[in-house]
C-alpha positions as CSV (number, residue, x, y, z in Angstrom):
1,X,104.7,143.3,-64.2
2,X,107.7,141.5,-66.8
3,X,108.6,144.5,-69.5
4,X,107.8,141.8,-72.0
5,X,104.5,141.5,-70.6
6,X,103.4,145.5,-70.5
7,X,105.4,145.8,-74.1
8,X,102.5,143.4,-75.5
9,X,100.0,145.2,-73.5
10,X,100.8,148.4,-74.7
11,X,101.4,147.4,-78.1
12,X,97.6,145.6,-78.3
13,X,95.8,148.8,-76.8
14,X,97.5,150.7,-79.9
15,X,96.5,148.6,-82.8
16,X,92.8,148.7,-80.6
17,X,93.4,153.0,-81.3
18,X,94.8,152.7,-84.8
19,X,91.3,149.8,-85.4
20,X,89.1,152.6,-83.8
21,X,90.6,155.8,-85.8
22,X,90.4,154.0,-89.1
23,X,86.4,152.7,-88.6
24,X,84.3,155.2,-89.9
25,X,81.3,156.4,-88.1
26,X,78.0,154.7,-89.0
27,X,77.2,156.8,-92.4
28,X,74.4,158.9,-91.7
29,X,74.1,158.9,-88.5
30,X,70.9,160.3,-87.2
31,X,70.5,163.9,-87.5
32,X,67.7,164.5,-85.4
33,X,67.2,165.0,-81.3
34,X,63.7,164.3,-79.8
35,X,64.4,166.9,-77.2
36,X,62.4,168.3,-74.3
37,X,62.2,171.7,-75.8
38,X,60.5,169.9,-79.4
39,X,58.3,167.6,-77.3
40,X,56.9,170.9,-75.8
41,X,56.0,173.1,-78.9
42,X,54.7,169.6,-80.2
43,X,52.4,169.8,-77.4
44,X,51.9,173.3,-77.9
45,X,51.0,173.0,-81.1
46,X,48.7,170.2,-80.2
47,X,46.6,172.3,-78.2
48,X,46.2,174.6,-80.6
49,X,45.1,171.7,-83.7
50,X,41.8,170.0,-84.0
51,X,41.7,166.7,-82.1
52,X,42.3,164.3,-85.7
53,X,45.3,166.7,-86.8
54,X,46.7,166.6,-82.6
55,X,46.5,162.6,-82.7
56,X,48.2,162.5,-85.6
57,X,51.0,164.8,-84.6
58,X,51.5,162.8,-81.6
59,X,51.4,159.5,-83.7
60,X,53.7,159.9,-86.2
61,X,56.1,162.2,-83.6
62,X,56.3,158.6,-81.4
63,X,56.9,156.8,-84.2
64,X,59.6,158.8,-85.4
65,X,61.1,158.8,-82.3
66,X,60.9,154.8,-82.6
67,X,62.4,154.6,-85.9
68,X,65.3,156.9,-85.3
69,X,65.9,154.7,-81.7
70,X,66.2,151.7,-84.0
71,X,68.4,153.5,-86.7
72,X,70.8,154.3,-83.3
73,X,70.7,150.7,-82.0
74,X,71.5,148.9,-85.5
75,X,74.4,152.2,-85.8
76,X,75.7,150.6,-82.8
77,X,75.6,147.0,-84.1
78,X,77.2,147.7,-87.5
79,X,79.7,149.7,-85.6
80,X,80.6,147.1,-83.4
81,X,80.7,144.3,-86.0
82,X,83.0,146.7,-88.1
83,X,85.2,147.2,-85.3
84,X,85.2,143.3,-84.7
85,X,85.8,142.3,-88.3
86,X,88.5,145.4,-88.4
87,X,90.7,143.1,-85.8
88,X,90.1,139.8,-86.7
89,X,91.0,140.8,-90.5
90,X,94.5,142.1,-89.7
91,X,95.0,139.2,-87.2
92,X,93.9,136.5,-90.0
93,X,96.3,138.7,-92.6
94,X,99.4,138.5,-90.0
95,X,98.4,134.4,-89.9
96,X,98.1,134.0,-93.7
97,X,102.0,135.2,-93.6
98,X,103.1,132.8,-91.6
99,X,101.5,130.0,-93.3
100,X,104.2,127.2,-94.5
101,X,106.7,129.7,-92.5
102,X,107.6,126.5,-90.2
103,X,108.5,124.4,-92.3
104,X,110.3,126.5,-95.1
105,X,112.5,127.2,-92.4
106,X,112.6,123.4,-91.1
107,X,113.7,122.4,-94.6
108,X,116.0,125.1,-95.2
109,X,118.1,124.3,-91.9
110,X,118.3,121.0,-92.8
111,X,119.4,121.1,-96.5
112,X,122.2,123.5,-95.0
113,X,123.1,120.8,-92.5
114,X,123.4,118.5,-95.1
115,X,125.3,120.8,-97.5
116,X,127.7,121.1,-94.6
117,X,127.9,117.3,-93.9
118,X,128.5,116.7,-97.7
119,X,131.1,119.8,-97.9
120,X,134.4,117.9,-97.3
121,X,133.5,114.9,-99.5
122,X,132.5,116.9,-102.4
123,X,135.4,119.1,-102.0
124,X,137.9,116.3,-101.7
125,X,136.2,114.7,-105.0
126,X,136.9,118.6,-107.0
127,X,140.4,118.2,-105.6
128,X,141.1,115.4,-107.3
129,X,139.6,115.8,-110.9
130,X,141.5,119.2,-110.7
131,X,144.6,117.6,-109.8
132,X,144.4,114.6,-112.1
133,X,143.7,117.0,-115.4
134,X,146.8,119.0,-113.7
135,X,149.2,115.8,-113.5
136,X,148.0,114.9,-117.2
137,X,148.5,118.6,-118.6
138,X,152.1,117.6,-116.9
139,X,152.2,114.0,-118.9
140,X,152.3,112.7,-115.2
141,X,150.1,110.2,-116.0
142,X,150.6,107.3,-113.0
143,X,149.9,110.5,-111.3
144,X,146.8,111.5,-113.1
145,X,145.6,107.7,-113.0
146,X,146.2,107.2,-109.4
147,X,144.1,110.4,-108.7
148,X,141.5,108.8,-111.1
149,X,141.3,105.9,-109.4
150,X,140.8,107.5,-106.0
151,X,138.0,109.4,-107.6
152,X,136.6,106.9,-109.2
153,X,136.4,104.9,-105.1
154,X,134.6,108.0,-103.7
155,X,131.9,108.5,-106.8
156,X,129.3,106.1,-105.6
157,X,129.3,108.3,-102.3
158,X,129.5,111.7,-104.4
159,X,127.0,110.5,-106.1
160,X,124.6,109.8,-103.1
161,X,125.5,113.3,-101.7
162,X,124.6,115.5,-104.7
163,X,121.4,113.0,-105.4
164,X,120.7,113.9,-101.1
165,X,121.3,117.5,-101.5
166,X,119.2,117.2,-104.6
167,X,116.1,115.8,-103.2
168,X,115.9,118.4,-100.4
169,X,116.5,121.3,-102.4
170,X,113.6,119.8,-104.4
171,X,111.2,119.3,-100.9
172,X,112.1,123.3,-99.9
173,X,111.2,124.2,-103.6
174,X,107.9,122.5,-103.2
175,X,106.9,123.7,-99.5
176,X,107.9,127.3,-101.0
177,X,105.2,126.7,-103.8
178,X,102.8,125.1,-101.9
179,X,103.1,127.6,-99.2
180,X,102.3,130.3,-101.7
181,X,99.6,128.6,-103.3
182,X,98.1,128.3,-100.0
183,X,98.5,131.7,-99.3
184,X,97.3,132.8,-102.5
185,X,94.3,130.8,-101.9
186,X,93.6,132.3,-98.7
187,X,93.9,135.6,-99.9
188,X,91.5,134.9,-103.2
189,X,88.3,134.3,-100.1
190,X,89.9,137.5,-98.4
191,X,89.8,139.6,-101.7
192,X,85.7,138.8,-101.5
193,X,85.9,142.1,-99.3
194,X,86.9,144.2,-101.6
195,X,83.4,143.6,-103.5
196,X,81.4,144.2,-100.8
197,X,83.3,147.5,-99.6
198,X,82.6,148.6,-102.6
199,X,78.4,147.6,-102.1
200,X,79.0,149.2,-98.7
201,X,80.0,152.4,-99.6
202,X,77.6,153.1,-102.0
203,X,75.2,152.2,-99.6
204,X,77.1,154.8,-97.1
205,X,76.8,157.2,-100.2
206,X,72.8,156.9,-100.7
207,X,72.3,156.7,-96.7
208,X,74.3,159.9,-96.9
209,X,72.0,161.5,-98.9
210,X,68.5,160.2,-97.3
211,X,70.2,161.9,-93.9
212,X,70.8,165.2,-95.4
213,X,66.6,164.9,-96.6
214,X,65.7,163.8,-93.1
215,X,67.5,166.6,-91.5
216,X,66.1,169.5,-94.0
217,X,62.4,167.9,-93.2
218,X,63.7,167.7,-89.3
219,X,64.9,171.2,-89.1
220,X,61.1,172.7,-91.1
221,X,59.0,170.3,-88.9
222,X,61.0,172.4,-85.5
223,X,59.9,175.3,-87.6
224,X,56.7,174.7,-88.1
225,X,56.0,173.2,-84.2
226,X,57.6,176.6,-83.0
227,X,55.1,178.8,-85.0
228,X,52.2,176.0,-83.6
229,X,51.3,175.4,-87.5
230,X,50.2,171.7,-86.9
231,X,49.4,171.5,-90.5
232,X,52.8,172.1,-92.0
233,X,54.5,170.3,-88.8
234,X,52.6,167.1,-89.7
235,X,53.4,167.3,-93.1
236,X,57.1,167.6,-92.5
237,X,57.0,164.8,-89.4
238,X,55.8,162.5,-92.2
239,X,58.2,163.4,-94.4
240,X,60.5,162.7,-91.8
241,X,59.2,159.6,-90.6
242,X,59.2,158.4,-94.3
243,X,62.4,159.2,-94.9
244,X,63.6,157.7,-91.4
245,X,62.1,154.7,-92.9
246,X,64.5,154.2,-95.9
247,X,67.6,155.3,-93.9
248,X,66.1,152.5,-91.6
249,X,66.0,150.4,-94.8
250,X,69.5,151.2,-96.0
251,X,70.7,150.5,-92.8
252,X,69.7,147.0,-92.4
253,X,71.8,146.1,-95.8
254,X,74.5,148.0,-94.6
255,X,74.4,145.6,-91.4
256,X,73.9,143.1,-93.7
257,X,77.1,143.6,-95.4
258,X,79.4,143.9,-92.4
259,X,77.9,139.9,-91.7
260,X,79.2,139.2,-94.7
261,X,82.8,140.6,-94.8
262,X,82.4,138.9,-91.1
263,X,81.5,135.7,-92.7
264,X,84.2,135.7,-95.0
265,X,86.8,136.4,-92.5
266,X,85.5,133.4,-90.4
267,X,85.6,130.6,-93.9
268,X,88.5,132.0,-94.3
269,X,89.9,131.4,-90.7
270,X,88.5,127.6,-90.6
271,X,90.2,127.2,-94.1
272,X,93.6,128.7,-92.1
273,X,92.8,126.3,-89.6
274,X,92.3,123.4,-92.1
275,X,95.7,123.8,-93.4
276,X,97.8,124.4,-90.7
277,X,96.2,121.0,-89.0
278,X,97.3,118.7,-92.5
Protein backbone atom coordinates (compact mmCIF):
# COMPACT_ATOMS: atom_id res chain seq x y z
CA UNK A 1 0.00 0.00 0.00
CA UNK A 2 1.47 3.94 -1.36
CA UNK A 3 2.39 5.86 2.27
CA UNK A 4 0.10 8.51 0.85
CA UNK A 5 -2.63 6.08 0.66
CA UNK A 6 -2.28 4.45 4.50
CA UNK A 7 -1.45 8.30 5.64
CA UNK A 8 -5.27 9.13 4.58
CA UNK A 9 -6.39 5.92 6.01
CA UNK A 10 -5.02 6.35 9.13
CA UNK A 11 -5.80 9.86 9.38
CA UNK A 12 -9.83 9.09 8.51
CA UNK A 13 -10.02 6.24 11.26
CA UNK A 14 -8.85 9.10 13.83
CA UNK A 15 -11.26 11.82 13.12
CA UNK A 16 -13.88 8.50 13.10
CA UNK A 17 -12.26 8.11 17.16
CA UNK A 18 -12.11 11.86 17.89
CA UNK A 19 -16.35 11.78 16.19
CA UNK A 20 -17.04 8.82 18.57
CA UNK A 21 -15.19 10.28 21.94
CA UNK A 22 -17.01 13.63 21.49
CA UNK A 23 -20.79 12.02 20.85
CA UNK A 24 -22.30 11.69 24.06
CA UNK A 25 -24.11 8.60 25.07
CA UNK A 26 -27.92 8.62 24.53
CA UNK A 27 -28.97 10.73 27.76
CA UNK A 28 -30.73 8.43 29.95
CA UNK A 29 -30.01 5.56 28.86
CA UNK A 30 -32.14 2.77 30.27
CA UNK A 31 -31.44 1.88 33.69
CA UNK A 32 -33.17 -1.23 34.01
CA UNK A 33 -32.29 -5.11 33.10
CA UNK A 34 -35.23 -7.57 32.59
CA UNK A 35 -32.99 -10.30 33.86
CA UNK A 36 -33.51 -14.03 34.48
CA UNK A 37 -33.08 -13.74 38.17
CA UNK A 38 -36.25 -10.74 38.15
CA UNK A 39 -38.37 -12.81 35.72
CA UNK A 40 -38.11 -15.55 38.44
CA UNK A 41 -39.17 -13.78 41.71
CA UNK A 42 -41.83 -12.12 39.21
CA UNK A 43 -43.00 -15.52 38.85
CA UNK A 44 -42.55 -16.29 42.33
CA UNK A 45 -44.42 -13.70 43.39
CA UNK A 46 -47.07 -14.59 40.94
CA UNK A 47 -47.77 -17.77 42.55
CA UNK A 48 -48.13 -16.42 45.57
CA UNK A 49 -50.94 -13.24 44.25
CA UNK A 50 -54.53 -13.76 43.51
CA UNK A 51 -55.08 -14.64 39.81
CA UNK A 52 -56.31 -10.53 38.77
CA UNK A 53 -53.16 -9.07 40.83
CA UNK A 54 -50.72 -12.26 38.93
CA UNK A 55 -52.16 -11.07 35.33
CA UNK A 56 -51.52 -7.85 36.04
CA UNK A 57 -48.00 -8.35 37.16
CA UNK A 58 -47.20 -10.22 34.16
CA UNK A 59 -49.02 -7.49 31.97
CA UNK A 60 -47.49 -4.52 32.85
CA UNK A 61 -43.87 -6.57 33.49
CA UNK A 62 -44.11 -7.46 29.39
CA UNK A 63 -44.97 -4.25 28.62
CA UNK A 64 -42.28 -2.71 30.36
CA UNK A 65 -40.03 -4.84 28.96
CA UNK A 66 -41.47 -3.59 25.52
CA UNK A 67 -41.19 -0.09 26.25
CA UNK A 68 -37.69 -0.05 27.52
CA UNK A 69 -36.71 -2.48 24.13
CA UNK A 70 -38.12 0.55 22.15
CA UNK A 71 -36.33 3.24 24.34
CA UNK A 72 -32.91 0.99 23.38
CA UNK A 73 -33.73 0.73 19.69
CA UNK A 74 -34.53 4.67 19.17
CA UNK A 75 -31.01 5.06 21.66
CA UNK A 76 -29.48 3.42 18.88
CA UNK A 77 -31.07 5.49 16.14
CA UNK A 78 -30.36 8.84 17.70
CA UNK A 79 -26.94 7.66 18.33
CA UNK A 80 -26.26 6.69 15.04
CA UNK A 81 -27.76 9.83 13.32
CA UNK A 82 -25.61 11.88 15.84
CA UNK A 83 -22.60 10.19 14.90
CA UNK A 84 -23.68 10.70 11.12
CA UNK A 85 -24.44 14.38 11.43
CA UNK A 86 -21.08 14.63 13.77
CA UNK A 87 -19.02 13.76 10.29
CA UNK A 88 -20.92 15.27 7.75
CA UNK A 89 -20.86 18.66 9.82
CA UNK A 90 -17.09 18.91 10.13
CA UNK A 91 -16.80 17.69 6.44
CA UNK A 92 -19.43 20.52 5.27
CA UNK A 93 -17.34 23.10 7.74
CA UNK A 94 -13.87 22.07 6.00
CA UNK A 95 -15.98 22.70 2.46
CA UNK A 96 -17.44 26.09 3.45
CA UNK A 97 -13.57 27.12 3.81
CA UNK A 98 -12.72 26.47 0.74
CA UNK A 99 -15.49 28.16 -0.96
CA UNK A 100 -14.31 30.94 -3.56
CA UNK A 101 -10.64 29.46 -2.50
CA UNK A 102 -10.12 28.67 -6.47
CA UNK A 103 -10.58 31.46 -7.73
CA UNK A 104 -9.19 34.01 -5.15
CA UNK A 105 -6.12 32.28 -5.90
CA UNK A 106 -6.83 32.20 -9.88
CA UNK A 107 -7.21 36.00 -9.67
CA UNK A 108 -4.43 36.71 -7.43
CA UNK A 109 -1.80 34.82 -9.78
CA UNK A 110 -2.98 36.57 -12.52
CA UNK A 111 -2.95 40.18 -11.32
CA UNK A 112 0.71 39.27 -10.20
CA UNK A 113 1.42 38.21 -13.73
CA UNK A 114 0.28 41.21 -14.88
CA UNK A 115 1.94 43.39 -12.34
CA UNK A 116 5.05 41.69 -13.50
CA UNK A 117 4.30 42.19 -17.27
CA UNK A 118 3.53 45.90 -16.55
CA UNK A 119 6.76 46.22 -14.23
CA UNK A 120 9.36 47.46 -16.75
CA UNK A 121 7.01 49.96 -18.46
CA UNK A 122 5.83 51.53 -15.47
CA UNK A 123 9.26 51.64 -14.12
CA UNK A 124 10.71 53.18 -17.30
CA UNK A 125 7.78 55.86 -17.23
CA UNK A 126 9.02 56.77 -13.04
CA UNK A 127 12.47 57.04 -14.58
CA UNK A 128 11.68 59.57 -16.67
CA UNK A 129 9.38 62.05 -14.72
CA UNK A 130 12.21 61.63 -12.06
CA UNK A 131 14.85 62.51 -14.46
CA UNK A 132 13.03 65.27 -16.22
CA UNK A 133 12.18 67.24 -12.77
CA UNK A 134 16.10 66.41 -12.13
CA UNK A 135 17.30 68.01 -15.59
CA UNK A 136 14.89 71.07 -14.76
CA UNK A 137 16.12 71.52 -11.01
CA UNK A 138 19.53 71.62 -13.20
CA UNK A 139 17.91 74.43 -15.83
CA UNK A 140 18.75 71.52 -18.39
CA UNK A 141 15.76 72.14 -19.89
CA UNK A 142 16.18 70.49 -23.80
CA UNK A 143 16.95 67.82 -21.34
CA UNK A 144 13.97 67.96 -19.16
CA UNK A 145 11.78 68.46 -22.40
CA UNK A 146 13.18 65.58 -24.38
CA UNK A 147 12.53 63.32 -21.26
CA UNK A 148 8.96 64.88 -21.40
CA UNK A 149 8.34 64.08 -24.62
CA UNK A 150 9.40 60.45 -24.23
CA UNK A 151 6.94 60.29 -21.43
CA UNK A 152 4.48 61.87 -22.86
CA UNK A 153 4.91 58.74 -26.11
CA UNK A 154 4.61 55.97 -23.50
CA UNK A 155 1.43 57.51 -21.36
CA UNK A 156 -1.35 56.17 -23.51
CA UNK A 157 0.31 52.58 -22.76
CA UNK A 158 0.96 53.57 -18.86
CA UNK A 159 -2.16 54.51 -18.89
CA UNK A 160 -3.71 51.17 -20.17
CA UNK A 161 -1.38 49.24 -17.67
CA UNK A 162 -2.40 50.98 -14.40
CA UNK A 163 -6.23 51.04 -15.82
CA UNK A 164 -5.33 46.72 -16.40
CA UNK A 165 -3.86 46.34 -13.05
CA UNK A 166 -6.79 48.35 -11.81
CA UNK A 167 -9.58 46.27 -13.01
CA UNK A 168 -8.12 43.05 -11.66
CA UNK A 169 -7.27 44.27 -8.36
CA UNK A 170 -10.98 45.32 -8.49
CA UNK A 171 -12.26 41.48 -9.76
CA UNK A 172 -9.89 39.80 -6.65
CA UNK A 173 -11.57 42.45 -4.29
CA UNK A 174 -14.93 41.39 -5.39
CA UNK A 175 -14.34 37.36 -5.45
CA UNK A 176 -12.85 38.11 -1.74
CA UNK A 177 -16.26 39.71 -0.86
CA UNK A 178 -18.36 37.56 -2.54
CA UNK A 179 -16.55 34.54 -1.25
CA UNK A 180 -17.15 35.75 2.27
CA UNK A 181 -20.59 36.61 1.84
CA UNK A 182 -21.12 33.25 0.60
CA UNK A 183 -19.41 31.83 3.41
CA UNK A 184 -21.18 33.91 5.75
CA UNK A 185 -24.33 32.75 4.30
CA UNK A 186 -23.57 29.29 4.65
CA UNK A 187 -22.58 29.53 8.05
CA UNK A 188 -25.92 31.69 9.05
CA UNK A 189 -28.13 27.98 7.99
CA UNK A 190 -25.21 26.12 10.00
CA UNK A 191 -25.61 28.43 13.10
CA UNK A 192 -29.57 26.93 13.07
CA UNK A 193 -27.69 24.11 15.27
CA UNK A 194 -26.76 25.98 17.84
CA UNK A 195 -30.71 26.45 18.66
CA UNK A 196 -31.54 23.14 18.61
CA UNK A 197 -28.48 21.90 20.76
CA UNK A 198 -29.65 24.04 23.05
CA UNK A 199 -33.63 22.27 22.71
CA UNK A 200 -31.55 19.01 22.82
CA UNK A 201 -29.90 19.37 25.91
CA UNK A 202 -32.58 20.40 27.87
CA UNK A 203 -34.32 17.56 26.60
CA UNK A 204 -31.12 15.34 27.72
CA UNK A 205 -31.53 17.34 31.08
CA UNK A 206 -35.37 16.36 31.74
CA UNK A 207 -34.78 12.68 30.21
CA UNK A 208 -32.04 12.74 32.83
CA UNK A 209 -34.18 13.23 35.44
CA UNK A 210 -37.26 10.84 34.31
CA UNK A 211 -34.21 8.00 34.31
CA UNK A 212 -33.12 8.68 37.71
CA UNK A 213 -37.31 8.16 38.74
CA UNK A 214 -37.51 5.06 36.63
CA UNK A 215 -34.57 3.57 38.21
CA UNK A 216 -35.66 4.42 42.06
CA UNK A 217 -39.25 2.73 40.96
CA UNK A 218 -37.01 -0.14 39.13
CA UNK A 219 -34.73 -0.79 42.03
CA UNK A 220 -38.32 -0.95 44.84
CA UNK A 221 -40.34 -2.97 42.26
CA UNK A 222 -36.82 -5.76 42.55
CA UNK A 223 -37.55 -5.19 46.14
CA UNK A 224 -40.79 -5.81 46.37
CA UNK A 225 -40.74 -9.05 43.72
CA UNK A 226 -37.92 -10.43 46.12
CA UNK A 227 -40.11 -10.27 49.31
CA UNK A 228 -43.11 -11.87 46.84
CA UNK A 229 -45.25 -8.57 47.80
CA UNK A 230 -47.29 -8.55 44.44
CA UNK A 231 -49.13 -5.56 45.73
CA UNK A 232 -46.25 -3.12 46.18
CA UNK A 233 -44.31 -4.78 43.09
CA UNK A 234 -47.32 -3.92 40.88
CA UNK A 235 -47.50 -0.57 42.09
CA UNK A 236 -43.92 0.20 41.51
CA UNK A 237 -43.95 -1.81 37.84
CA UNK A 238 -46.54 0.83 37.00
CA UNK A 239 -44.82 3.46 38.11
CA UNK A 240 -42.11 2.27 36.12
CA UNK A 241 -43.89 1.55 33.15
CA UNK A 242 -45.37 5.13 33.36
CA UNK A 243 -42.37 6.63 33.64
CA UNK A 244 -40.71 4.41 30.84
CA UNK A 245 -43.43 6.01 28.93
CA UNK A 246 -42.30 9.67 29.08
CA UNK A 247 -38.56 8.85 28.81
CA UNK A 248 -40.17 7.01 25.67
CA UNK A 249 -41.83 10.37 24.93
CA UNK A 250 -38.80 12.48 25.43
CA UNK A 251 -36.96 10.37 23.43
CA UNK A 252 -38.83 10.58 20.26
CA UNK A 253 -38.13 14.61 20.31
CA UNK A 254 -34.77 14.07 21.11
CA UNK A 255 -34.69 11.82 17.70
CA UNK A 256 -36.57 14.39 16.41
CA UNK A 257 -34.08 16.98 16.87
CA UNK A 258 -30.98 15.09 15.60
CA UNK A 259 -33.40 15.01 12.00
CA UNK A 260 -33.23 18.38 12.22
CA UNK A 261 -29.57 19.44 12.85
CA UNK A 262 -29.42 16.53 10.01
CA UNK A 263 -31.64 18.47 7.90
CA UNK A 264 -29.90 21.52 8.17
CA UNK A 265 -26.60 20.10 7.43
CA UNK A 266 -28.14 18.54 4.17
CA UNK A 267 -29.91 22.44 2.88
CA UNK A 268 -26.97 23.50 3.77
CA UNK A 269 -24.86 21.05 1.66
CA UNK A 270 -27.20 21.42 -1.64
CA UNK A 271 -26.84 25.34 -1.00
CA UNK A 272 -22.75 24.40 -1.09
CA UNK A 273 -23.44 22.60 -3.95
CA UNK A 274 -25.45 25.37 -5.63
CA UNK A 275 -22.71 27.72 -5.47
CA UNK A 276 -19.81 25.97 -6.29
CA UNK A 277 -21.77 24.76 -9.69
CA UNK A 278 -22.55 28.96 -10.70
Amino acid sequence: MPLLTLYKRLAQLLCAMLILLVIPLPAGAAPIELTASVRASLNKTMETSGPELAASLSKTYEQLGASIKAERSVDQTVKSLQYSSEGALLEVRKQIQQVGAARIDFLKKELEQTKQQYKPLLALSQSLSKQAAAAKSFGQKELAAALRSQASQIKPAVQLAKQDIKNREAKLKAARAEAAERKKRLRGMLAGIDTVKVKRKAERSTISSLSKSLAAEWSSAKQALRKRDGVNAHKSLSKALALSGQVNTRKQTLLTLEQSIADIIRLTRAELARISSV
